[in-house]
Each structure stands twice: as structure tokens, then as C-alpha cells.
Phi, psi and omega in degrees: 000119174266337171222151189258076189227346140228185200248312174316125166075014186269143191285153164319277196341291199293318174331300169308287202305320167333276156328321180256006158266345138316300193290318155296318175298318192301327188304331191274006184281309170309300179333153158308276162290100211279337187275151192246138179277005170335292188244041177293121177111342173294179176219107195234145184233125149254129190238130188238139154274324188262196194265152174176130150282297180299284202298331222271309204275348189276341189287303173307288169308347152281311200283347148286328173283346169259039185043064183247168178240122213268147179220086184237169230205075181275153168283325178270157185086024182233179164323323147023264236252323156277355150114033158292169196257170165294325198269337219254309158288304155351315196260339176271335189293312191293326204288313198281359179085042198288157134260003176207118169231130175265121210224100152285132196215162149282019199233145164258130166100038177272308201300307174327302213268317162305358181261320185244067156229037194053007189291347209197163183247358226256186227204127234210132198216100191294124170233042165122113189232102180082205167252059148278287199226125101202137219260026126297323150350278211271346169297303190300342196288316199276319175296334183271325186281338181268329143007271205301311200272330186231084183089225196129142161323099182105023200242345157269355181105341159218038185079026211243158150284116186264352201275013173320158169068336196295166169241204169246002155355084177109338168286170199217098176260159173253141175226056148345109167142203168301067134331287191295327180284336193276096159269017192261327167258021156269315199282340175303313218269331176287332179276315216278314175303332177280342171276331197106004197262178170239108183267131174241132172263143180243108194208142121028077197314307212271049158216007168251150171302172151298138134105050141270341175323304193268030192273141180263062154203198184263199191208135171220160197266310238222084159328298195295308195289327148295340162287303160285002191220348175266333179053046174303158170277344180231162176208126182254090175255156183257158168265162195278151189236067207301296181352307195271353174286129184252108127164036170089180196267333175276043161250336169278335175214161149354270169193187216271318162297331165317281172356288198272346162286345170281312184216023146311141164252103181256186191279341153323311191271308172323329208276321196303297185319124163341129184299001178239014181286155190247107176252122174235215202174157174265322167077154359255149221282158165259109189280120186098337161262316185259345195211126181266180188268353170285332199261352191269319170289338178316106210328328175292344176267150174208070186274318164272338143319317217285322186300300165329306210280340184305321207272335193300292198305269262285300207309325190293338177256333169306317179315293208286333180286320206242011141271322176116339182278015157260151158321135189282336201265004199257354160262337195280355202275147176246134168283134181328000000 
């Protein structure tokens, strides 16, 4: 695998491996000694443009745990902030010999163009670009849902993970909330479907994209009514993301009550979903508007598994990226 950049046109095989190299990783997690000497002598730079807590620190801590020696990279307080350019960094990046960059950005379609524009030799790792990709997410996303759902942590009798190899076959996600703004639900609906599951996103007319038609899932209007009569095995919410709205959130709903009396997830909502149903999130969350704090807090929730499950996948694709063992053409394709 040489770049990791999107979730669009990546094969099942690789997705599974993707997924059952985790789950080898999350085991060495327990241990006292959690580092592994895997990418020792490596260099790995996460280079961030936008602001990020979860993903920036979950990136850093794989890649310490695979001894790799870490380099981060903020834009602001950096050359940036003097008007460098992406390519101009790219190239300083190359001179210092990185091998891996992990690159967040606000322009969608920054990790594609730092991977294929010749600037760098390195191994190119989306960790969100724009509301376009970022298909670590949604692997972690994928990962937790098969945890829960399929096989599982504890399903043999002694903690061990049983869903290796497994797919999602047959499972039913919901994914809820700011659709247009998400790149955490472009990259779901393309991994969970490549997994076998079926997915509906629920939003808003004035939150969903142009062109979801041709996303390989449904579209519902009406929470409640997917919640009694579709029966997900997951409920994904997303937050609303005011930041990316240009005139503010009252230009897509009413107001934060509307918002959340419609397609809020409470403890209400929740009590409808199956009992072996899973509720999760991306973070970070807005509590009372997209999640209320019983459903958020809830045993059933596994929002902070998820954050944990972050560190497992991020270690498996940094591996897998600077070993070379996915097929190099099944990652590098961008959605239209």
C-alpha cells in the first residue's frame, strides 16, 4: 500500500486485512508494554492544517507505538502562516526524508495532490481532507461495529477477537445528522457497503448533498421512522458542523431545537433500537444538540471504545502503508 486516501474503489480483501491488523494490534495494546519495534528507524510527520485533538493525538501514538519517530506539524505558528505554499512544504518534508505523512487539510483533494504531484517520496495517509475523505474513521468506525456485532471481543470465553477475516454482511447502519458537510459519511458509506452492510443516511433535505443519489445507499428524511421500521444494527451520529456553514446553522434548519427535536438521538430514541444495537459518533460531540448526554453516556454507546479502536486501525495502516502489503491501485482513486 503506498497511500491510504480514500475509502472509494478500496477491495474488501484489502479492507479485511486492514481490519484484522488491527485487531492484531488492539491485542499488544493490553500488555504493559504496548511498543512494538515494527517501524523503527522510520519517520513518520503528521502534518496538520486544520485543528484536531482525537485524530492528530491517535495518529501520534501509533506511530510511537510502532517505535516510529514522530514529527508534528502544525500550520499554525509554522512557515504557513508566511504564506508557504503545500508543495513548498512537501519538498522540505522530502529533503528531511520522511516516510510517511499523515496530512489534514481544508481543501479537499490536498492528500491526492501531495501523494501524486512528485513532490515527495513518502507514503501519503489521509487524516481528512476537506468534506471529502478520511477513510481512518471510518476503518475505525468499521472496526468497532464489527467488534460489537460480528464474532467480537469476548465471544470465545477468553477476550480474545473473534470477527477475523469477517465481513458486515447483513448488518444495517443508520448514519445521522450533517451528511453535507461529512467527510466521515462519505467514507462510511463507501467502506460499510464494500463490507456487505446496508446503509441509510438520515438528514435534513437542506443537509444532504448533490449527487447522493449516486452513493451506494438510501436516503430517509424521517429518524423516527428509520428507527421503527428499518431497525438498525448501528446508529452513527454525526456532528453538526456549524464551522463549514456559510451564513451560520440557521441557514440549513430552523434552530438547534428543531435540529435536535427531529434528529437528535436521545434516550427515547434509542430505547426503539434493538437491544444489541450500537450507538456511535466521531466526535467531537455536541451534547444536546446532535446527542443527548444519557444516550451518549450510555452502556450501549461505544463512542469511547471508538476513540481506543482509533489507535488500533491508525497503527495497522501506518504498518501496512510503509510494508507494502496492500495492492498499491485499490487506494489511491478519489470520488468525483
Amino acid at each position: 500500500m503506498k497511500h491510504l486516501l480514500t475509502t472509494q474503489g478500496l477491495a474488501k480483501d484489502d479492507a479485511i486485512l486492514l481490519l484484522d491488523t488491527a485487531a492484531q494490534m488492539a491485542a499488544t495494546q493490553s500488555r504493559e508494554n504496548k511498543k512494538l519495534p515494527t517501524l523503527r528507524g522510520r519517520t513518520v510527520v503528521n502534518l496538520f492544517y486544520e485543528d484536531s485533538t482525537r485524530t492528530r493525538i491517535s495518529f501520534e501514538t501509533a506511530a510511537k507505538r510502532l517505535s516510529a519517530d514522530v514529527i508534528n506539524f502544525s500550520a499554525k505558528g509554522s512557515s504557513v502562516s508566511k504564506g508557504e505554499s503545500l508543495k513548498d512544504t512537501a519538498l522540505t518534508l522530502h529533503a528531511m526524508g520522511a516516510d510517511a505523512v499523515v496530512v489534514r487539510h481544508s481543501a479537499s483533494g490536498a492528500a491526492h495532490q501531495l501523494a501524486h504531484a512528485g513532490w515527495l517520496d513518502a507514503g501519503v495517509l489521509n487524516a481528512g481532507d476537506g468534506m471529502h475523505q478520511h477513510p481512518t474513521q471510518a476503518l475505525l468506525d468499521a472496526f468497532t461495529i464489527r467488534r460489537h456485532l460480528v464474532g467480537g471481543v469476548g465471544h470465545d470465553g477468553r477476550g480474545a477477537d473473534t470477527s477475523a477475516g469477517a465481513d458486515l454482511a447483513g448488518l444495517r447502519v443508520a448514519i445521522v445528522g450533517d451528511v453535507l458537510h461529512s467527510r466521515v459519511a462519505r467514507s462510511n458509506v463507501y467502506l460499510l457497503h464494500t463490507l456487505g452492510a446496508e446503509v441509510t443516511l438520515v438528514a435534513p433535505p437542506t443537509l444532504v448533498p448533490v449527487g447522493v443519489e449516486t452513493w451506494p445507499c438510501r436516503v430517509s428524511y424521517h429518524l423516527d421512522k428509520t428507527l421503527e421500521q428499518w431497525q438498525p444494527d448501528a446508529v452513527m451520529m454525526l456532528r453538526v458542523q456549524r464551522e463549514r456553514m456559510s451564513g451560520g446553522s440557521g441557514a440549513f434548519f430552523p434552530s438547534p431545537m428543531e435540529y435536535s427535536r427531529k434528529f437528535g438521538f436521545d434516550a427515547h430514541r434509542l430505547a426503539v433500537l434493538p437491544d444489541h444495537a450500537v450507538v456511535l459518533h466521531p466526535g467531537p460531540m455536541n451534547r444536546g444538540l446532535e446527542i443527548s448526554a444519557a444516550a451518549a453516556d450510555h452502556e450501549r454507546s461505544v463512542i469511547v471504545e471508538q476513540v481506543a479502536n482509533g489507535v488500533a486501525v491508525r497503527m495497522a495502516a501506518l504498518y501496512l502503508l510503509l510494508s507494502g502489503e496492500v495492492s498499491e491501485n485499490t487506494d489511491e482513486r478519489t470520488a468525483p
